[in-house]
KEGULUM-772209 format. One line per 4 residues: number of its first residue (from 1); for each residue y, z, x of N, C-alpha, C. Coordinates in steps of 0.001 Angstrom, whole numbers, plus 500000, padded with zeros to 6 digits. Atoms other than C-alpha are relative to their C-alpha. Example, Ala and Ser with C-alpha at 12.3 -4.5 7.8 and 13.67 -1.06 7.14 Angstrom:
// KEGULUM-772209
1> 498810,500000,500890,495500,507800,512300,501200,500000,500900 ~ 498810,499940,499180,498940,507140,513670,501090,500730,499230
END
This chain:
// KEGULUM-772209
1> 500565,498684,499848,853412,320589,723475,499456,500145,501419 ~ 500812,499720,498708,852652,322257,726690,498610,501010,500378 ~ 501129,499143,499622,849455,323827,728384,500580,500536,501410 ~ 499743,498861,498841,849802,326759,730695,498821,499597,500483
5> 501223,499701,498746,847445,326581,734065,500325,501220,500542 ~ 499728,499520,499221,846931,328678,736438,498859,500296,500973 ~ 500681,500352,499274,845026,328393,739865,499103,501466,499517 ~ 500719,498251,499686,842089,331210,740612,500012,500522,501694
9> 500060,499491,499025,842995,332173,743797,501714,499440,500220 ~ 498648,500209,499245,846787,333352,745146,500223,499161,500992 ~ 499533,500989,499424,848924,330814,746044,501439,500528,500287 ~ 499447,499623,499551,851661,331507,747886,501361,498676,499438
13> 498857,501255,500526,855301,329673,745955,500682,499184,501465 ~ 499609,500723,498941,856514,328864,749452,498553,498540,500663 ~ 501162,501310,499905,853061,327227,750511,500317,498477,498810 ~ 500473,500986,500939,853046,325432,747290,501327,498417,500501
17> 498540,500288,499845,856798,324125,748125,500178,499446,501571 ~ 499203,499971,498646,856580,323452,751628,499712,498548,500810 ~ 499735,501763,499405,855992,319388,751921,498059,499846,499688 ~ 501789,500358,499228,851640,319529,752195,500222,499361,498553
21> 500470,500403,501137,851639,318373,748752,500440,498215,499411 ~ 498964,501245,500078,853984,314919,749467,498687,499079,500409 ~ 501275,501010,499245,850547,312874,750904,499213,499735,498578 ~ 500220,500647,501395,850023,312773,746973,500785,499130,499192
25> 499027,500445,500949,853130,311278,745929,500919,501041,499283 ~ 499242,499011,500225,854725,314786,744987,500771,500677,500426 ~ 498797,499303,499686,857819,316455,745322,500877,500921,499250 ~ 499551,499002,500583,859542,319124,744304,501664,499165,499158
29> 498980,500543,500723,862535,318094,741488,500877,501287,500109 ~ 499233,499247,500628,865485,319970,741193,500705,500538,499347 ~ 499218,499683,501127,867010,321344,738380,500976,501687,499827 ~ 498479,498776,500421,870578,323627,738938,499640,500969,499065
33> 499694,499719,500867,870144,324311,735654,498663,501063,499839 ~ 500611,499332,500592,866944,325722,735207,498675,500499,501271 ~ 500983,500098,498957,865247,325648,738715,500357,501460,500730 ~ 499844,498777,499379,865136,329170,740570,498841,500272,500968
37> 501124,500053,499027,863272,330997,742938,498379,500479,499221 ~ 501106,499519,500611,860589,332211,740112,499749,498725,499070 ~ 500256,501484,501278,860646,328743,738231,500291,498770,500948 ~ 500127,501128,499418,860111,325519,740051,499455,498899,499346
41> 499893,501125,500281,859840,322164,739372,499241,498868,501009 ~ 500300,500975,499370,856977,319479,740827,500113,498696,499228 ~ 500133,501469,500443,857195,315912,739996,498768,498574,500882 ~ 501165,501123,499094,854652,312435,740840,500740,498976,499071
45> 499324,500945,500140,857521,310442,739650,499581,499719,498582 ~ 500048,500375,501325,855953,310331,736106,499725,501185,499250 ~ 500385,498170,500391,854750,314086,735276,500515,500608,500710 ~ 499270,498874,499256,856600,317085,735822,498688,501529,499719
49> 500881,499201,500094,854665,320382,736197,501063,501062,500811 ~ 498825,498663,499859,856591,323836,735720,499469,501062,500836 ~ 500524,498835,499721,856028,326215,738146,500535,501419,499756 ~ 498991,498563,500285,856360,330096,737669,499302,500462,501008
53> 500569,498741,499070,856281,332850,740018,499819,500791,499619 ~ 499948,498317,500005,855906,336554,740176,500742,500397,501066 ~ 499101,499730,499018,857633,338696,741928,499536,500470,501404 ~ 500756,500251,498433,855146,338912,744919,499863,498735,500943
57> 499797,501197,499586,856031,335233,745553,499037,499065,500055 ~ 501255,500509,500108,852957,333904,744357,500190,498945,498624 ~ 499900,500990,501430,852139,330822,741674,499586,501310,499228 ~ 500432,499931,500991,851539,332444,738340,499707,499373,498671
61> 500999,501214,500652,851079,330088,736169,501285,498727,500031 ~ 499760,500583,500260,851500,326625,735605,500005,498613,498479 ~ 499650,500593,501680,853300,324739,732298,500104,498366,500495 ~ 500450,501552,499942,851892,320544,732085,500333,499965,498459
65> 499964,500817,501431,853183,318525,729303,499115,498940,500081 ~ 500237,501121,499796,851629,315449,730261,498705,499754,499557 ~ 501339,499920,500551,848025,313864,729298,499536,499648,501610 ~ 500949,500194,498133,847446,312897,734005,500229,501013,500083
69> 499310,499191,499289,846995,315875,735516,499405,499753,501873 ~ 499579,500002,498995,847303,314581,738796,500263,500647,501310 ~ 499825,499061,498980,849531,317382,740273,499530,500858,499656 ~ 500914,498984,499798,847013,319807,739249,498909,499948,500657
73> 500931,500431,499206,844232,317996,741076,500603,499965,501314 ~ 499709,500069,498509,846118,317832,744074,500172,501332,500392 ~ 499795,498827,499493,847183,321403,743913,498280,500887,500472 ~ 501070,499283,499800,843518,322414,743675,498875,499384,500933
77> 500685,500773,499199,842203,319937,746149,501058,500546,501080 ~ 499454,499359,499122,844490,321346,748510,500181,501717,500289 ~ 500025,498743,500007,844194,324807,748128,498728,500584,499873 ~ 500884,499705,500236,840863,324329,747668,499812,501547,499140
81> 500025,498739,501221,840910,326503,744147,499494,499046,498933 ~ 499920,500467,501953,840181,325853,740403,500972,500211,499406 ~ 498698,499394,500522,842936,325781,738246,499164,499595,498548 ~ 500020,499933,501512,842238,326454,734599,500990,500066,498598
85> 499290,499750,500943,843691,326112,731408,499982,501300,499274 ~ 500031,498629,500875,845166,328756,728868,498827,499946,498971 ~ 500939,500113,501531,842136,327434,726370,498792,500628,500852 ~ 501196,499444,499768,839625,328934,729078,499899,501362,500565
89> 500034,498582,500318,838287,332344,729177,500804,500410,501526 ~ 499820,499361,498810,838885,332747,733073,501985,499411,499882 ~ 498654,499777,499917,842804,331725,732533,500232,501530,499686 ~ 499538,498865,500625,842969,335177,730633,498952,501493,501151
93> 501248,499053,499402,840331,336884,733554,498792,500437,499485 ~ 500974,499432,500895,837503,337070,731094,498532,499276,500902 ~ 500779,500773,498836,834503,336389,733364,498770,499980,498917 ~ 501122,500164,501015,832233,335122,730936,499550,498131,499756
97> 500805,501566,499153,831413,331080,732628,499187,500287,500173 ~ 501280,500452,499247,828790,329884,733967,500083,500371,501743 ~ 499826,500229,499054,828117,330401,737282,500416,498605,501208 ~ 499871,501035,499630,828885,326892,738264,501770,500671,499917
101> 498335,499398,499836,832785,328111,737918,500218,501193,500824 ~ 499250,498990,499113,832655,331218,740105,499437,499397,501149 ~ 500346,500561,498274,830967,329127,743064,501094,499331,500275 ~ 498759,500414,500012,834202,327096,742797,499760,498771,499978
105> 500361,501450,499753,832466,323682,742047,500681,499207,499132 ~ 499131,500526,501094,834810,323015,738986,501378,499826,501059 ~ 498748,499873,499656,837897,322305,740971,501253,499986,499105 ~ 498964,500099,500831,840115,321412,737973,499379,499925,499197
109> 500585,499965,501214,839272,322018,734616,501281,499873,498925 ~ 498378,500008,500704,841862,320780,732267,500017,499011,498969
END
């Protein structure tokens, strides 16, 4: 079973894609079959992590099977963001945290 993320602050799919994220051990996988420019594919050689776009070329969310999340800590340590799961209110924009989550001190919550 997978969990949807998704950062809190636009990320740009080319940024995400464009090598800064390899100084973790990550790289983009490719898959012919199912890889496009609105669906991407990171890997850390043991977890894969699905990316989706929109059509403003931005992350919209991200699908983790795995129990490391790894390349979600790196994405949000590099982008300096939070990325949240679909189980918390601010995945769905519901601004109803703590203030400790809109200062941005949660970096990954997952």
């Amino acid at each position: 079973m997978s969990t949807d993320f998704r950062p809190l602050k636009q990320i740009a799919m080319s940024d995400l894609f464009d090598g800064r994220l390899e100084r973790f051990g990550i790289r983009e996988v490719w898959d012919s079959e199912r890889s496009r420019q609105i669906a991407r594919c990171l890997t850390d050689g043991r977890n894969v992590l699905w990316v989706g776009g929109n059509v403003g070329g931005h992350v919209s969310n991200l699908s983790h099977s795995g129990q490391d999340n790894h390349i979600l800590g790196a994405i949000a340590e590099t982008f300096d963001c939070a990325v949240v799961s679909e189980h918390e209110p601010q995945y769905w924009r519901i601004d109803s945290m703590s203030n400790e989550t809109s200062t941005g001190s949660n970096r990954t919550m997952a």
